[in-house]
MARKOLMAR-243738 format. One record per residue (C-alpha): y, z, x; residue in three letters; residue number from 1. Coordinates in nm, 2 decimals. Layout:
(pt (Y; Z; X); ALA; NUM),
...
//
This chain:
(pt (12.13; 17.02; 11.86); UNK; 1),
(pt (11.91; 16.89; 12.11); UNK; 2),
(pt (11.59; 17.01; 11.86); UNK; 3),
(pt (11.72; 16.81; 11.62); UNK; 4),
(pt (11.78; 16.52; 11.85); UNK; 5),
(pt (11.43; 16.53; 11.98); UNK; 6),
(pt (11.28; 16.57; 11.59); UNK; 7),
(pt (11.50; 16.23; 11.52); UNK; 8),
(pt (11.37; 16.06; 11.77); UNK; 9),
(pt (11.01; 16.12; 11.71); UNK; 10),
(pt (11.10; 16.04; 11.34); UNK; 11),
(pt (11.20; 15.72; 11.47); UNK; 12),
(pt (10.90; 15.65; 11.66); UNK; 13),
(pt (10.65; 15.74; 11.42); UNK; 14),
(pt (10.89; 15.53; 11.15); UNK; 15),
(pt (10.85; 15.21; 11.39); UNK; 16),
(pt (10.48; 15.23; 11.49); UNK; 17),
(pt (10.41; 15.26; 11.07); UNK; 18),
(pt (10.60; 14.98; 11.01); UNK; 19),
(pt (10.45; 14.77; 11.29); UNK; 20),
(pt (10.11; 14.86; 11.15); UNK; 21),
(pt (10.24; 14.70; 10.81); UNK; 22),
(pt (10.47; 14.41; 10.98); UNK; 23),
(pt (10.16; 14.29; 11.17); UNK; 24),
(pt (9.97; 14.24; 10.87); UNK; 25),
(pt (10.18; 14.03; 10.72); UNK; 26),
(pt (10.07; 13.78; 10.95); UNK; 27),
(pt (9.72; 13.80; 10.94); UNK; 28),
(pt (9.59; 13.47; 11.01); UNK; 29),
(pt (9.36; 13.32; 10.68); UNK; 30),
(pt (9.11; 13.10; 10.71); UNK; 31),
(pt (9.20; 12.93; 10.37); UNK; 32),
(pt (9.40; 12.63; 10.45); UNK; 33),
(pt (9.70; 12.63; 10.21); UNK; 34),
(pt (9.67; 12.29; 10.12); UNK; 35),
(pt (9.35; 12.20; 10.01); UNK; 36),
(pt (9.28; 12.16; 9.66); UNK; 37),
(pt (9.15; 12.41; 9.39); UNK; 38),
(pt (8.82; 12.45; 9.33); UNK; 39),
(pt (8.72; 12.22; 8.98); UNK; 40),
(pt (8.62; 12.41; 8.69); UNK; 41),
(pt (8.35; 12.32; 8.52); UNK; 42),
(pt (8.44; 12.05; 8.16); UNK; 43),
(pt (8.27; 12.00; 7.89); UNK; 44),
(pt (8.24; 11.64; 7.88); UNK; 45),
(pt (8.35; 11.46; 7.57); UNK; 46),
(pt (8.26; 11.06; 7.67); UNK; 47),
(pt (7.99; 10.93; 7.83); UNK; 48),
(pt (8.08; 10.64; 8.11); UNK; 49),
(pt (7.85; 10.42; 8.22); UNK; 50),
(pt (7.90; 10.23; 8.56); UNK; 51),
(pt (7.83; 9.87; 8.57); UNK; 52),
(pt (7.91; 9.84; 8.95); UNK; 53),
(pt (8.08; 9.95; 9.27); UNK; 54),
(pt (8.22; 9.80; 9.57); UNK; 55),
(pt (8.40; 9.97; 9.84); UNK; 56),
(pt (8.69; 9.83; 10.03); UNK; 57),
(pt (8.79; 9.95; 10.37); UNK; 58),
(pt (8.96; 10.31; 10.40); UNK; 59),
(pt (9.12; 10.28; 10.05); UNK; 60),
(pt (9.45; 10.39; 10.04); UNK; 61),
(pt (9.44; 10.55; 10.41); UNK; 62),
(pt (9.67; 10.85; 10.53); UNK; 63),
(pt (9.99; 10.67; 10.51); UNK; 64),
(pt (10.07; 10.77; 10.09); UNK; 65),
(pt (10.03; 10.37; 10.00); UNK; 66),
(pt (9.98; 10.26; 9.65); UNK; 67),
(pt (9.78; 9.94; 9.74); UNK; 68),
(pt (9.70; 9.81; 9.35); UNK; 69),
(pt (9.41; 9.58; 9.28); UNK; 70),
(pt (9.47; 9.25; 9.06); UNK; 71),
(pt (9.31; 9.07; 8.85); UNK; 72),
(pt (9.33; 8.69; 8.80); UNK; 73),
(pt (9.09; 8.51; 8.58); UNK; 74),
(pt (8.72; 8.64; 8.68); UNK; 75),
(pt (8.83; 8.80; 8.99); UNK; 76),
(pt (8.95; 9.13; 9.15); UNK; 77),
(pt (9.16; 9.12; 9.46); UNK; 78),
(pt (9.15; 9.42; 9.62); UNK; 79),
(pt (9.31; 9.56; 10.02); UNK; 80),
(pt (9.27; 9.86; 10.20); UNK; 81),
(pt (9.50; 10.02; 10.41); UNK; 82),
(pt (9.30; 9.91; 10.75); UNK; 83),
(pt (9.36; 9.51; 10.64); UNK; 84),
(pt (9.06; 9.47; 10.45); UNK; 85),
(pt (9.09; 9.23; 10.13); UNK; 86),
(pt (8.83; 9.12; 9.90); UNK; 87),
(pt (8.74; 8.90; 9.61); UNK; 88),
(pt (8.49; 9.04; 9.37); UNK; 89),
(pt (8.33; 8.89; 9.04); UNK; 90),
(pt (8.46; 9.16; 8.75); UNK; 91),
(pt (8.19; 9.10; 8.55); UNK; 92),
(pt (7.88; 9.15; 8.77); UNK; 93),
(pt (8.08; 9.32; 9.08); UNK; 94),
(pt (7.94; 9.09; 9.31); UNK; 95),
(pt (8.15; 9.03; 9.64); UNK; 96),
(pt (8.27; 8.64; 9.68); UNK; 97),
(pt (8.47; 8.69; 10.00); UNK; 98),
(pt (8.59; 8.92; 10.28); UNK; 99),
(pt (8.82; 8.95; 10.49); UNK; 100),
(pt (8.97; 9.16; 10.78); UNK; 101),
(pt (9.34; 9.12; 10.87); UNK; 102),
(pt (9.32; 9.39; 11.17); UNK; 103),
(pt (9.69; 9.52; 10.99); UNK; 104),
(pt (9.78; 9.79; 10.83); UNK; 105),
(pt (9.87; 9.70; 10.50); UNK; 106),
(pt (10.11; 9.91; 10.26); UNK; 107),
(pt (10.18; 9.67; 9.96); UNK; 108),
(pt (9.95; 9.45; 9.77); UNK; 109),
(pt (9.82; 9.28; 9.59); UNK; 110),
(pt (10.07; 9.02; 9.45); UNK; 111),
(pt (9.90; 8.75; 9.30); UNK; 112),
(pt (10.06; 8.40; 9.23); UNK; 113),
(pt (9.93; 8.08; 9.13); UNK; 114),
(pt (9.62; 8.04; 9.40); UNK; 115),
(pt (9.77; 8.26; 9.64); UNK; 116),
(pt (9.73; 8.65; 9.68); UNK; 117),
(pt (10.04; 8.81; 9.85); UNK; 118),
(pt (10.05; 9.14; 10.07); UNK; 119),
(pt (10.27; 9.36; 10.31); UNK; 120),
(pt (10.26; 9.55; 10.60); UNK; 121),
(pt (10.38; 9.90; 10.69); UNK; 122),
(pt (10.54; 9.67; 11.03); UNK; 123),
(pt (10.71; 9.44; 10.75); UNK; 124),
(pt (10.47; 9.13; 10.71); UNK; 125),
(pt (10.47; 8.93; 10.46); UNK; 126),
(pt (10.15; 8.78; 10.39); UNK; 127),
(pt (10.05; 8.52; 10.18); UNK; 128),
(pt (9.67; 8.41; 10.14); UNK; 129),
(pt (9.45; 8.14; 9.96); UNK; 130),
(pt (9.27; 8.31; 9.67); UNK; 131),
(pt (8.98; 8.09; 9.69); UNK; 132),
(pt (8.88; 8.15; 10.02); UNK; 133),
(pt (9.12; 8.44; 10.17); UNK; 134),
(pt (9.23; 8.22; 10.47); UNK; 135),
(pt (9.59; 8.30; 10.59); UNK; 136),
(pt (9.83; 8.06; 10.52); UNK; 137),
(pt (10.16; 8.21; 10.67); UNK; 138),
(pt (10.31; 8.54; 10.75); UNK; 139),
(pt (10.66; 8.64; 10.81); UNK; 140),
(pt (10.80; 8.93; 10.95); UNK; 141),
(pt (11.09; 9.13; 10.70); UNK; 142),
(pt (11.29; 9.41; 10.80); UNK; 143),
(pt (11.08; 9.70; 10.68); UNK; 144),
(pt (10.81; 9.89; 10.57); UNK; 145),
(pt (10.67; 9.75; 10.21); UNK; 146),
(pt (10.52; 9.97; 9.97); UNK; 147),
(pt (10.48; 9.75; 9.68); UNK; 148),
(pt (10.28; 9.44; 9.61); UNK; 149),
(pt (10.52; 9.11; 9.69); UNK; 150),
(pt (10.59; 8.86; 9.43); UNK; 151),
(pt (10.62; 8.54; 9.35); UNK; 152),
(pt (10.66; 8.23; 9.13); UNK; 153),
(pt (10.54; 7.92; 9.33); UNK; 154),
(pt (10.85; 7.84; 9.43); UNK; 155),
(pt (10.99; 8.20; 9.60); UNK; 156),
(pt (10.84; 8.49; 9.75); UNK; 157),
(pt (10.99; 8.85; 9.70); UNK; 158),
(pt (10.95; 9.18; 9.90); UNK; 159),
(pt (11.09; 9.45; 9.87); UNK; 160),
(pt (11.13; 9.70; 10.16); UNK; 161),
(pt (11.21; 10.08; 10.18); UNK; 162),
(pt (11.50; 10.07; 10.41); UNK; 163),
(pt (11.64; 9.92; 10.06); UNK; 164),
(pt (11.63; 9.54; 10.10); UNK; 165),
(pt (11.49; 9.27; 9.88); UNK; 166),
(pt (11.43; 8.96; 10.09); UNK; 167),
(pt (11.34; 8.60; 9.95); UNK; 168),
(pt (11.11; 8.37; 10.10); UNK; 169),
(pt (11.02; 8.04; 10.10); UNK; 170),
(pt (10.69; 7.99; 9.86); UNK; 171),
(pt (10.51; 7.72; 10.07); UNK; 172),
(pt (10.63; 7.81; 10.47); UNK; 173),
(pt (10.75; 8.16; 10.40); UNK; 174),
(pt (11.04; 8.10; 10.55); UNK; 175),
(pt (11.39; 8.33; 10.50); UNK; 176),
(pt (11.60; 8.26; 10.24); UNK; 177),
(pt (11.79; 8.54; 10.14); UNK; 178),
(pt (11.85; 8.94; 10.15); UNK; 179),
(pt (11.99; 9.16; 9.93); UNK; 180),
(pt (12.09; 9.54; 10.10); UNK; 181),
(pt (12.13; 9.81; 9.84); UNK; 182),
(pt (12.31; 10.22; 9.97); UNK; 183),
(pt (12.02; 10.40; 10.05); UNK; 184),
(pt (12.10; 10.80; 9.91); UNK; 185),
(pt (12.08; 11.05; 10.18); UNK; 186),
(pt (11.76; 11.16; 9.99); UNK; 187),
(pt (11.51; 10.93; 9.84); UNK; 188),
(pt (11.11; 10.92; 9.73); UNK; 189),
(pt (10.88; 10.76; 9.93); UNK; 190),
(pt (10.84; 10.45; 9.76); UNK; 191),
(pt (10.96; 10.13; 9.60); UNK; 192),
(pt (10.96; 9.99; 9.23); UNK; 193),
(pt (10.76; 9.63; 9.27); UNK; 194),
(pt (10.98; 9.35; 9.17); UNK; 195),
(pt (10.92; 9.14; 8.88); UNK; 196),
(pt (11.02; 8.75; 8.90); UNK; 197),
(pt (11.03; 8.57; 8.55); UNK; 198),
(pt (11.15; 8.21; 8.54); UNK; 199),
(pt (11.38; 8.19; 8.80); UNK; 200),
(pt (11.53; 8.54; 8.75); UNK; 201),
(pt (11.41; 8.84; 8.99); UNK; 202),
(pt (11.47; 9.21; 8.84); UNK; 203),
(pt (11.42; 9.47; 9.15); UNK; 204),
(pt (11.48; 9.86; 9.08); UNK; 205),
(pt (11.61; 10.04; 9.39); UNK; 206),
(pt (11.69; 10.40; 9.55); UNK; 207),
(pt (12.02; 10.45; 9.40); UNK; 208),
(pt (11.93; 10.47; 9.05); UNK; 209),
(pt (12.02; 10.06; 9.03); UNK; 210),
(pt (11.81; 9.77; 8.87); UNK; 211),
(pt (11.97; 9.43; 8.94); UNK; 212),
(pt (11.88; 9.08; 8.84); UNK; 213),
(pt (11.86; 8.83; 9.09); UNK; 214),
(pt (11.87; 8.41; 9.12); UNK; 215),
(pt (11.57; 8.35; 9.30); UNK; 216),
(pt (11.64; 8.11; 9.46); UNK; 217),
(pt (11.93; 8.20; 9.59); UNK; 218),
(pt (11.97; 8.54; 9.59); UNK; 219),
(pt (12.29; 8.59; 9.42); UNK; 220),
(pt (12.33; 8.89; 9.16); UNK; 221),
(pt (12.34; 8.80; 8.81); UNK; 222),
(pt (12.36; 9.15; 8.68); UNK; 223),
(pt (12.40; 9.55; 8.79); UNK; 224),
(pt (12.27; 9.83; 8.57); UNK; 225),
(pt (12.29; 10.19; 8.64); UNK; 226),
(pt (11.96; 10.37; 8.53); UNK; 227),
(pt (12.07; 10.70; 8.61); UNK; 228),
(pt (12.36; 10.88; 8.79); UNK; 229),
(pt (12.31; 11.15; 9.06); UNK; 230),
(pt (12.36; 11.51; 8.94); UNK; 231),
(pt (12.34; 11.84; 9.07); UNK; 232),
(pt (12.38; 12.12; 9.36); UNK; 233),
(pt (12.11; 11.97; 9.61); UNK; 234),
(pt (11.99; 11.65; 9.75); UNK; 235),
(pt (11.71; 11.69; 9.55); UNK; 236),
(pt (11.81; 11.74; 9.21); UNK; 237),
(pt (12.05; 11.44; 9.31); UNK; 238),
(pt (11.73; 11.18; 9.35); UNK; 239),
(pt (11.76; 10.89; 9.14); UNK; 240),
(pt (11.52; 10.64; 9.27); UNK; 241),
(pt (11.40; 10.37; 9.03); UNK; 242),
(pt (11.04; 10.38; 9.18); UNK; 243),
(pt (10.81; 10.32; 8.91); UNK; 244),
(pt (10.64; 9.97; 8.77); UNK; 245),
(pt (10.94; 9.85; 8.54); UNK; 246),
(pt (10.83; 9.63; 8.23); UNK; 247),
(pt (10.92; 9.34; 8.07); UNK; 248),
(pt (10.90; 9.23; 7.71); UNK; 249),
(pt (11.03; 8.91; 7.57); UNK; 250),
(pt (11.42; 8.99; 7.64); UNK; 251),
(pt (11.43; 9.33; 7.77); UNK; 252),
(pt (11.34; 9.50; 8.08); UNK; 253),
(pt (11.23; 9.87; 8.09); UNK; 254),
(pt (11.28; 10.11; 8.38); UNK; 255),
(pt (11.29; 10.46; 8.43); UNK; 256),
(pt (11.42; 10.74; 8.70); UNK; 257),
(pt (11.27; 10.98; 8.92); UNK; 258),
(pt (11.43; 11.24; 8.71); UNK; 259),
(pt (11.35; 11.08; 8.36); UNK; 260),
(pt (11.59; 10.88; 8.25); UNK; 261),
(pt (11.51; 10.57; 8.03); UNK; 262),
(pt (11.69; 10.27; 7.96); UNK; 263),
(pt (11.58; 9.89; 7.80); UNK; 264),
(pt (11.81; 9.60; 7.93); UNK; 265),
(pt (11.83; 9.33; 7.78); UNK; 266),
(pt (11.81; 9.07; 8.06); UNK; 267),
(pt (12.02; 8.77; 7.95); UNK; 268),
(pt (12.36; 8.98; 7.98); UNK; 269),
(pt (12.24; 9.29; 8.17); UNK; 270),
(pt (12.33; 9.52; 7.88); UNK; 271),
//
């Protein structure tokens, strides 16, 4: 008995020093870093592109996942970087007509509207500056982050913010006028849809699968459309935020899901 007992036991041994041989590779460290991108293959190239011109504007989008968006408004491009740079450049020959630094980190932009450019901060400024020149001519603090370009129709500004708020400001002081707080779901993409303002009428898509219609002056809902209802077994088959650029066409607004769903709304009755 005590033979067998001592040819177990070395069994055992030689068992667990194998298998610590094989455990131990399974954590060989690799010097291949997990995230970088795959090598490009090389194309065969199918259209020739000729570039006219390039300008370069700050750090770009920066390390903070920002969509800052360039505009366009007669002859001009308006364009920020994530480090508070914003310029004006001529689209035609690419020639730089101003610059400016706002020393802010800027997360939405660029809203253009009459003369004015409009732009947020990842603190929650609002930001509103002469298109001519880029000189500031007020900023107001919202209640959170922005991540798309601010709006507006000369007579209200809108910005929307990812703790789920749409705020109105005053067009000419920036002052407060109203908020709007939507249910933020448990899980969302970071990342809000940019408001569209028509007339007096402000359509905002939000978190929770939602696209209302606003007055914009006042802030009062005209309208509530569900774009798409939460479904499945985990948070994250259950996202439904309405995070991309909606569109409008004469009467009807188009928005879409995080998970795919389409709907056109037509925007005098919110059907």
């Amino acid at each position: 008995m005590w033979q067998i007992s001592r040819h177990l036991l070395l069994l055992t041994m030689v068992c667990s020093i194998a298998g610590c041989s094989t455990v131990s590779g399974w954590f060989d460290s690799d010097d291949d870093d997990p995230t970088a991108p795959l090598a490009l293959t090389d194309i065969t190239e199918t259209v020739n592109i000729d570039e006219l011109w390039s300008v370069g504007v700050g750090d770009g989008q920066g390390d903070g996942f920002y969509r800052l968006q360039p505009a366009i408004r007669g002859t001009a491009i308006y364009a920020a970087s994530a480090d508070g740079e914003v310029v004006a450049v001529d689209r035609r020959q690419g020639k730089t007509l101003w610059e400016i630094d706002l020393d802010i980190s800027l997360s939405g932009g660029v809203g253009v509207s009459e003369d004015t450019l409009l732009l947020g901060s990842s603190e929650g400024l609002v930001i509103k500056l002469d298109a001519s020149n880029g000189q500031q001519l007020w900023s107001t603090m919202v209640t959170g982050e922005i991540l798309s370009p601010p709006q507006g129709n000369g007579k209200v500004v809108v910005a929307q913010t990812y703790n789920g708020k749409l705020q109105g400001l005053d067009f000419a002081t920036g002052e407060l006028l109203w908020t709007y707080s939507s249910n933020i779901p448990v899980l969302t993409v970071r990342g809000t849809s940019a408001p569209i303002i028509d007339n007096d009428r402000v359509y905002a898509g939000f978190a929770n699968g939602r696209v209302l219609a606003f007055d914009a002056q006042t802030g009062s809902v005209l309208w509530e459309v569900r774009v798409a209802i939460p479904k499945g077994r985990s948070e994250i088959e259950r996202i439904v935020d309405v995070d991309g650029t909606m569109a409008l066409a004469g009467d009807e607004l188009y928005a879409v899901s995080y998970q795919g769903s389409v709907v056109a709304i037509n925007v005098e009755t919110g059907r």
